[in-house]
Backbone bond lengths (Angstrom), bond angles and torsions (degrees), N, CA, C in turn:
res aa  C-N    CA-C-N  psi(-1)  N-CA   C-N-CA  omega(-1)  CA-C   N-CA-C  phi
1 X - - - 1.432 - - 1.527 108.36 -
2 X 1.080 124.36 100.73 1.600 142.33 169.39 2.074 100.69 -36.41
3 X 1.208 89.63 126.22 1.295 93.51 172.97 1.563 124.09 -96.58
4 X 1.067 125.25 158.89 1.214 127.92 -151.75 1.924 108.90 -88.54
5 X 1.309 101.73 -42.27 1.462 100.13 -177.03 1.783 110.70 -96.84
6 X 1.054 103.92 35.12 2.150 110.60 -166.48 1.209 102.57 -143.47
7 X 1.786 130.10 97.96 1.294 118.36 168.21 1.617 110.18 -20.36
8 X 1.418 126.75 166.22 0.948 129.58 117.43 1.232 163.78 -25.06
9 X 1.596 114.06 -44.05 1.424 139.23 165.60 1.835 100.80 -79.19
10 X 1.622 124.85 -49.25 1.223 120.69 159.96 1.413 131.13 -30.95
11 X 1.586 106.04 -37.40 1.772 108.80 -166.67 1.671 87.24 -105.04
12 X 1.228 145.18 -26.36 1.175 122.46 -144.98 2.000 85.45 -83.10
13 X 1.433 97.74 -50.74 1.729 113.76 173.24 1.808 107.26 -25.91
14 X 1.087 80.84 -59.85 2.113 91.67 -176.09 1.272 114.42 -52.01
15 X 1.296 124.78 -65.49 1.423 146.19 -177.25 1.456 92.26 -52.25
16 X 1.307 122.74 -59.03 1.437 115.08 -157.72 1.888 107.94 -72.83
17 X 1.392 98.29 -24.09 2.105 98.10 175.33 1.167 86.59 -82.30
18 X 1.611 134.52 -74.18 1.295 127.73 -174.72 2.179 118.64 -16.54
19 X 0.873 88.76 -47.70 1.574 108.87 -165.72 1.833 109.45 -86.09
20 X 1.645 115.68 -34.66 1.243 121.30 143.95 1.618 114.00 -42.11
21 X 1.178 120.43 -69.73 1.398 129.59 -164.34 1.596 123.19 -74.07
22 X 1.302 106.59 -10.59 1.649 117.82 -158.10 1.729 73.12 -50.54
23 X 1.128 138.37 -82.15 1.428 128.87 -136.04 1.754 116.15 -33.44
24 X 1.079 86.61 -35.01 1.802 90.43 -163.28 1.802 106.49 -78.80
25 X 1.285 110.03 10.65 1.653 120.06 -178.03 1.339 111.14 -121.19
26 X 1.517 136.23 127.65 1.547 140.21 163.46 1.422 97.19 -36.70
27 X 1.293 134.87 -43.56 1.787 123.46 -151.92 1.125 95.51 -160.21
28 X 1.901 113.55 144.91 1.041 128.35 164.73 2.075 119.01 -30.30
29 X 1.330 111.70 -46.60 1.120 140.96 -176.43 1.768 113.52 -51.19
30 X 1.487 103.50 -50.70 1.235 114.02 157.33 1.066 151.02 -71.53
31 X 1.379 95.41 -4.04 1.509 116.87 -171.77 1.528 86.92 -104.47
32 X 0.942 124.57 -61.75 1.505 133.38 176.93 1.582 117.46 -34.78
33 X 1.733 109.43 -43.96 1.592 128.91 -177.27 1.540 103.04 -72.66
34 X 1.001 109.97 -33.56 1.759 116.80 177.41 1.522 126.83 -94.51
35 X 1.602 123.89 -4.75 1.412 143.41 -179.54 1.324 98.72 -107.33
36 X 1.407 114.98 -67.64 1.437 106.42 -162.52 1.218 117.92 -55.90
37 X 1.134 156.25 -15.21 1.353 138.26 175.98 1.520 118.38 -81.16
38 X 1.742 88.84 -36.62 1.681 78.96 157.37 1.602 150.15 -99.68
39 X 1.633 87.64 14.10 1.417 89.10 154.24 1.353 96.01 -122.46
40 X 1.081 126.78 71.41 2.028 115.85 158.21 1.191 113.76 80.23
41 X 1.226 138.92 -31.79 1.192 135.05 -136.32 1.654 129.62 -112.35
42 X 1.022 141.31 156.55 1.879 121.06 -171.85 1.352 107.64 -106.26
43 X 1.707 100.68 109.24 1.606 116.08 -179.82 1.532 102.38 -9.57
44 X 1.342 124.52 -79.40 1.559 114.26 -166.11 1.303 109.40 -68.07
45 X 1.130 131.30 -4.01 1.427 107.36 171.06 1.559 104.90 -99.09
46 X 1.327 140.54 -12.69 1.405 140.24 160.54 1.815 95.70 -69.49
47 X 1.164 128.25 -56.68 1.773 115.54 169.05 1.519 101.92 -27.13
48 X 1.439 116.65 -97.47 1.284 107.23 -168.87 1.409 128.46 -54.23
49 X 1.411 129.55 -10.53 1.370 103.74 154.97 1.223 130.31 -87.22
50 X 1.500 125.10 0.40 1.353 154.44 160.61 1.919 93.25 -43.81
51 X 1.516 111.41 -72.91 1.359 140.06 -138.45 1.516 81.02 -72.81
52 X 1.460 107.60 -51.93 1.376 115.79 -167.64 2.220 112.15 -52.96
53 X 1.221 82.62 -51.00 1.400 89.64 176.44 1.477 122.42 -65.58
54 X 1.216 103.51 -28.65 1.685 99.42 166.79 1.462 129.65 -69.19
55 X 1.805 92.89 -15.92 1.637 86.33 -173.06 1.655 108.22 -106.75
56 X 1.405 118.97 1.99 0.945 131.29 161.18 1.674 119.55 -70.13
57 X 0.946 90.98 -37.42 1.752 109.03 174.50 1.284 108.02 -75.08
58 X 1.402 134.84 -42.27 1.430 139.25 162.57 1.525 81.78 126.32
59 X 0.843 146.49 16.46 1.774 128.25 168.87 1.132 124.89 -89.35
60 X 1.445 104.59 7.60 1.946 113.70 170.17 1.493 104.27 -150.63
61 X 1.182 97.69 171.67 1.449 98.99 -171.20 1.674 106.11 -94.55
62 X 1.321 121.64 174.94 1.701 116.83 -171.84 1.379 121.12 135.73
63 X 1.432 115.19 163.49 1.198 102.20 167.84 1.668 124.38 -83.49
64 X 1.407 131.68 139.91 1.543 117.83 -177.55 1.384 115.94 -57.28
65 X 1.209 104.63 -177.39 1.745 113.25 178.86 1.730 89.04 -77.47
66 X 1.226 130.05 -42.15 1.539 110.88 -161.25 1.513 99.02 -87.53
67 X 1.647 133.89 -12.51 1.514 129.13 177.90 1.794 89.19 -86.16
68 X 1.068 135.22 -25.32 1.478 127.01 -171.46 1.783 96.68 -79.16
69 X 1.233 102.37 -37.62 1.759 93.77 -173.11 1.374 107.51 -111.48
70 X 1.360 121.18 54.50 1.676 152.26 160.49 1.801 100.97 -134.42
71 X 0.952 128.25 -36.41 1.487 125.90 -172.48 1.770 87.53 -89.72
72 X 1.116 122.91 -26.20 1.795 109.16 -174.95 1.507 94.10 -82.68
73 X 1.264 135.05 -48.04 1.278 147.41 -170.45 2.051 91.42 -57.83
74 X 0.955 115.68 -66.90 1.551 119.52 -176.83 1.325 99.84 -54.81
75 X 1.054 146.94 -51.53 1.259 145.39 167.22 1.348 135.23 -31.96
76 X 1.415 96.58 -49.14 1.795 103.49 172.71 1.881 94.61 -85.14
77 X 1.186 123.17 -29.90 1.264 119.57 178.13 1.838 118.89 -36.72
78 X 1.577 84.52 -69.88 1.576 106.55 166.32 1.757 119.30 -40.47
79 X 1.325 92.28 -60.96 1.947 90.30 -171.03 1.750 100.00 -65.69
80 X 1.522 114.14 -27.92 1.695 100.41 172.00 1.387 133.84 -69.44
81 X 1.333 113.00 -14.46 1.482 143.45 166.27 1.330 122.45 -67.97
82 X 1.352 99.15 -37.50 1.615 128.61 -175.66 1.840 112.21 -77.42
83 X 1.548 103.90 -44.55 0.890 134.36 154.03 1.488 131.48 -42.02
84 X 0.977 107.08 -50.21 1.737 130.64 -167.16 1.537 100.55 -94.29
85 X 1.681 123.45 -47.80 1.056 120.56 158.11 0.997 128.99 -39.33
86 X 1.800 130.68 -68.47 0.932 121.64 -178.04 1.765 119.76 -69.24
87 X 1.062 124.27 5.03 1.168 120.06 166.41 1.505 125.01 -86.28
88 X 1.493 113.63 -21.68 1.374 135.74 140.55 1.008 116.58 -11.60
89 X 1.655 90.35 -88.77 1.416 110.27 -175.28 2.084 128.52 -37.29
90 X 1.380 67.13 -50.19 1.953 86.65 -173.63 1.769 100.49 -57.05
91 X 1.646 103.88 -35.65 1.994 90.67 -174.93 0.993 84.17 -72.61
92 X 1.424 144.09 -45.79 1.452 124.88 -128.08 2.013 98.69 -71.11
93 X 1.377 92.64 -46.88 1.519 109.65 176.26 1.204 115.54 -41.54
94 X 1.946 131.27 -45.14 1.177 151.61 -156.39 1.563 85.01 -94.42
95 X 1.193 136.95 -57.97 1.484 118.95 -160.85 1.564 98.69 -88.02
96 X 1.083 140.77 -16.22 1.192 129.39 -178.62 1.753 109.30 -82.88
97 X 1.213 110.66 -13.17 1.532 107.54 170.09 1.743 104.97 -90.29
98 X 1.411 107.61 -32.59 1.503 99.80 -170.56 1.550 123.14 -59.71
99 X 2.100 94.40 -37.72 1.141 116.12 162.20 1.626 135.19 -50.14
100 X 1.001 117.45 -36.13 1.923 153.20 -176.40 1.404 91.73 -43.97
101 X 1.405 140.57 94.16 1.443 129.00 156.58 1.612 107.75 -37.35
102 X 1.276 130.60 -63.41 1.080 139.15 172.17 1.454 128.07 -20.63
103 X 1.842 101.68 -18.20 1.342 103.19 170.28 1.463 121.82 -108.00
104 X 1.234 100.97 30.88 1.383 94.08 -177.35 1.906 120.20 -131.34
């Protein structure tokens, strides 16, 4: 998932030295605490695109960057549905009283 404040060409660069070097670090984290500053970047947010890239690659388990940005896509799907429903509801409520001989 492309981050919002990090070119593109910036994060792909990182991840890819980050991801060169992982060997020479106990943890993704450390590798991250010792890169990111010198390339720009905030240790935990070089972690998770570290983490991210591994599981895209299949070397960790997770959801991918393209199943993470299908579950965000389903997401706004849902609350617009949710949305639309309950607005349904409310005419259905409003015309079914207007309709109501009983109310008049």
């Amino acid at each position: 998932m492309p981050g919002k404040k990090y070119p593109a060409e910036q994060r792909e660069r990182a991840v890819r030295m980050a991801l060169d070097r992982l060997p020479e670090y106990p943890t993704p984290y450390a590798c991250a605490k010792a890169l990111g500053p010198k390339l720009g970047v905030g240790a935990e947010t070089l972690r998770k695109w570290i983490l991210q890239a591994q599981v895209d690659a299949g070397d960790r388990s997770g959801p991918t960057s393209e199943e993470r940005e299908e579950i965000k896509r389903l997401k706004a799907e849902v609350r617009d549905l949710r949305e639309a429903n309950e607005i349904l509801k409310a005419a259905s409520i409003f015309f079914a009283r207007e309709l109501d001989p009983r109310s008049r």
